[in-house]
C-alpha positions in Angstrom: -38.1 -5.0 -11.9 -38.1 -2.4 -14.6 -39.9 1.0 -12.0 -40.0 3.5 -14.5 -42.3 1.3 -16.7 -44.2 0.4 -13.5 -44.9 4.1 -12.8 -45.5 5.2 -16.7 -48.1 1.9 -16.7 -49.2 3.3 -13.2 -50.1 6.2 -14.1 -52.0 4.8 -17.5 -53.8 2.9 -15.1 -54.9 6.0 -13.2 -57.1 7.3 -16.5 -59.2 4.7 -16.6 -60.2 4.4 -12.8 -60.6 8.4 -12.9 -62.8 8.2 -15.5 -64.9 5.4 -13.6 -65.1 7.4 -10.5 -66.4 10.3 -11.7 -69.1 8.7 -14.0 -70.1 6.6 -11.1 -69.4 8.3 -8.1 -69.6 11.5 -9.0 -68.7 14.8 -6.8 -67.9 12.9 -3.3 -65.2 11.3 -5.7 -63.2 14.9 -6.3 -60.8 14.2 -3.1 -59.4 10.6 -4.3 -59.6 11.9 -8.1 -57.5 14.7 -7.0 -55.3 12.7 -4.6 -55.0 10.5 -7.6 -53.8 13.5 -10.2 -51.1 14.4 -7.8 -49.7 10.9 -7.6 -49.7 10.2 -11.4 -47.9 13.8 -11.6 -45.7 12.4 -8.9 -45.0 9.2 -11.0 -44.3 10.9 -13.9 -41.6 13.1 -12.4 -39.9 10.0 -11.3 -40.1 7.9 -13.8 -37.6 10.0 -15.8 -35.2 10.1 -12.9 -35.1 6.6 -12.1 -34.7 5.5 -15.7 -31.5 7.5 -15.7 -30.2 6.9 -12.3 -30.7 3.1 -13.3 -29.0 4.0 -17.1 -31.9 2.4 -18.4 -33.9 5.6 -20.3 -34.6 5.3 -23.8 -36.9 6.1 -27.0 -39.0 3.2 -26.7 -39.4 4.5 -23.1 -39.5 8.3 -23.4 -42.4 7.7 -25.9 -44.5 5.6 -23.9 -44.1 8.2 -21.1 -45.3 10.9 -23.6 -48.1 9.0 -25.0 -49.1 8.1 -21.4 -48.8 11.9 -20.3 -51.6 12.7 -22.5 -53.8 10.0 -21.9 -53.9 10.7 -18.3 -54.4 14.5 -18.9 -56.7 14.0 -21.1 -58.7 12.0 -19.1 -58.7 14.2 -15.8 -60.0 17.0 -18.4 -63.0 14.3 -19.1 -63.5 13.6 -15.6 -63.8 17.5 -15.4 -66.4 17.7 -17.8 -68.4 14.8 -16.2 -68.3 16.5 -13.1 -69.1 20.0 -14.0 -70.1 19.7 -17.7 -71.5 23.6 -17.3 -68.0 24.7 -16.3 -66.8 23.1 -19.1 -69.2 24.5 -22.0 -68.8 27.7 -20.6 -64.8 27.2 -21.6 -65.5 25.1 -24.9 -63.9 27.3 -27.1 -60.3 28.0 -25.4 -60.8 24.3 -24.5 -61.2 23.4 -28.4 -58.4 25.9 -29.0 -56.0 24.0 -27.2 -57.0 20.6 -28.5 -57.2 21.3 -32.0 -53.1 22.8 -31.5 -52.5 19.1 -29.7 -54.0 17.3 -32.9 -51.6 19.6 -35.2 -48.7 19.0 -32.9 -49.3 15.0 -33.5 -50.3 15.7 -37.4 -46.9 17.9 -37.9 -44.7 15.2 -36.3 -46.1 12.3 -38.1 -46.6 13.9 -41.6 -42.8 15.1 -41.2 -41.2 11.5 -39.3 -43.7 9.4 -38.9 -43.2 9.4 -35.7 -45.7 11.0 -32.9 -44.0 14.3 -31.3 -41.7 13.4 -28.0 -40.5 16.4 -27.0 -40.4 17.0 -23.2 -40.0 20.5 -23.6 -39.8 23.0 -21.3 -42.3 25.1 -21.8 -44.7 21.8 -21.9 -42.9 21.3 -17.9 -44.7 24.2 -17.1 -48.0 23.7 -19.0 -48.3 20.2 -16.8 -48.1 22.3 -13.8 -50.6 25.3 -14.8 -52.7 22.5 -15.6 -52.1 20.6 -12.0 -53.2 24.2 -10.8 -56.0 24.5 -12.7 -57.5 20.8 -12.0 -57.2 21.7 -8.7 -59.2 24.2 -9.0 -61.7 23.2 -11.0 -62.2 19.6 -9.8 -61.6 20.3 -6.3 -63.3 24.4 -6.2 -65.5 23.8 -9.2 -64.0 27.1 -10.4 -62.2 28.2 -13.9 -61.0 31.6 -13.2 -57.1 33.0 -13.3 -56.0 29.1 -12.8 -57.7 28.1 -16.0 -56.7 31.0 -18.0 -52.9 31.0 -16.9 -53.6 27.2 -17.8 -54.9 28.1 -21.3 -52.4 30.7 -22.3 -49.5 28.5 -20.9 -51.1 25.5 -23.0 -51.0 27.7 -26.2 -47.4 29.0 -25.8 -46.0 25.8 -25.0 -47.9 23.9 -28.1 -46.3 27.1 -30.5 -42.8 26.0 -29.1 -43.7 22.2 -29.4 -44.8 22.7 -33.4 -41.6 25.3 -34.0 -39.4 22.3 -32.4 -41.2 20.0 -34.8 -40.5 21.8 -38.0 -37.0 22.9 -37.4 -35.7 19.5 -36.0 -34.2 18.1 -39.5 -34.9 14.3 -38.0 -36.9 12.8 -35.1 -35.4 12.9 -31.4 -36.5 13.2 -28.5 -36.1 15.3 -25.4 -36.0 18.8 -26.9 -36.0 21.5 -24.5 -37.4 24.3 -26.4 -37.2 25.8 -30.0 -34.2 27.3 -29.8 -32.7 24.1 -28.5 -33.6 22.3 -32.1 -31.8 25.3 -33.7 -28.8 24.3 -32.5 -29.8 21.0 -32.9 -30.5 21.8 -36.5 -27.0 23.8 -37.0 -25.2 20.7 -35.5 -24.0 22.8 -31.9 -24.0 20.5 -28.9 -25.6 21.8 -25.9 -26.0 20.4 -22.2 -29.6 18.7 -21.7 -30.8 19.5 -18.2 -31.9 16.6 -16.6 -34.9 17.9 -14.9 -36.4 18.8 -18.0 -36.4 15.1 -19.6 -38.3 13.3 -15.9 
C-alpha cells in the first residue's frame, strides 16, 4: 500500500466534507472541522516523511501533495467564510491581497515551465502554520485579530520568496527551500536539502 498517496488523497478528501459541514451544519460543526484541519495538517507532515523513509518520494508525488495543500487550505478559508461571512468581508482586502499573489505564483511558474510552482519552501512551512493559528482562531474563536494578521503578513513574505524562487530557478524542480537556495541552484553550488522542509 502506497501511505503517502493515501494521506495526500486523505487529506483531498477532507475539503470536500469540510465544505459540506459547514454549509449544512453550520457553527455546532467548528469542533470536527477543526479536529479535521489538524489532522489533514498532520497528514501532510507525514506524508513527506514516509515517502522518504519508504525511498518512494517523487515529482509526480511532491506535486500532487502541493496541489492538494491548496485545495484543502483553500477550502477551510471557504468554510470560514460560510461560517462567519462578516468576519470575512471585514478582511476582504488582505484576503484578496494574498490570493491574487497565489494566482501570480501559479501564472509565473507556468508562463516560465509550464509547470504549476512546487516549491515547499520554507518560509511557505511557516505560512501553513500562521495559517493553522489563525483558523483556529477564527473557526474555533470567531476572531481575526493578531493571528490573522501575523497569518497575512507571513502569507505575503512567503509568496515574495515563492515568486523570487520561480524567476531565478533557470528550469523546474521541486523542493526549493527559499530564494537564496535557487541562487545557488542557479550558479550550479550543491547544498544539503533539510528534510523537514520537503514533508
Amino acid at each position: 500500500m502506497n501511505i503517502p498517496v493515501a494521506l495526500i488523497l486523505f487529506r483531498f478528501t477532507l475539503a470536500p466534507v469540510i465544505l459540506l459541514l459547514a454549509y449544512y451544519i453550520g457553527e455546532s460543526s467548528k469542533p470536527i472541522i477543526l479536529t479535521l484541519m489538524y489532522l489533514g495538517l498532520i497528514s501532510d507532515i507525514l506524508d513527506g516523511i514516509i515517502a522518504r523513509k519508504q525511498n518512494i518520494s517523487s515529482t509526480k508525488l511532491r506535486r500532487m501533495d502541493s496541489q492538494t495543500d491548496m485545495v484543502f487550505w483553500l477550502s477551510i478559508g471557504i468554510a470560514t467564510w460560510i461560517l462567519y461571512p462578516k468576519l470575512i468581508n471585514d478582511n476582504l482586502i488582505s484576503i484578496w491581497l494574498i490570493l491574487g499573489m497565489e494566482i501570480s505564483v501559479y501564472a509565473i511558474s507556468i508562463l516560465k515551465f509550464k509547470k504549476e510552482t512546487c516549491t515547499h519552501a520554507f518560509l511557505s512551512k511557516l505560512w501553513g502554520i500562521s495559517l493553522l493559528i489563525a483558523f483556529t482562531s477564527l473557526i474555533g474563536f470567531n476572531h481575526a485579530g493578531l493571528p490573522f494578521k501575523i497569518a497575512i503578513a507571513m502569507g505575503l513574505i512567503s509568496h515574495v520568496d515563492r515568486i523570487l524562487i520561480t524567476l531565478i530557478l533557470p528550469k523546474w524542480t521541486h523542493d526549493i527551500p527559499s530564494a537564496y537556495h535557487a541562487y545557488l541552484i542557479r550558479k550550479g553550488i550543491d547544498f544539503k536539502r533539510n528534510e523537514f522542509l520537503n514533508g
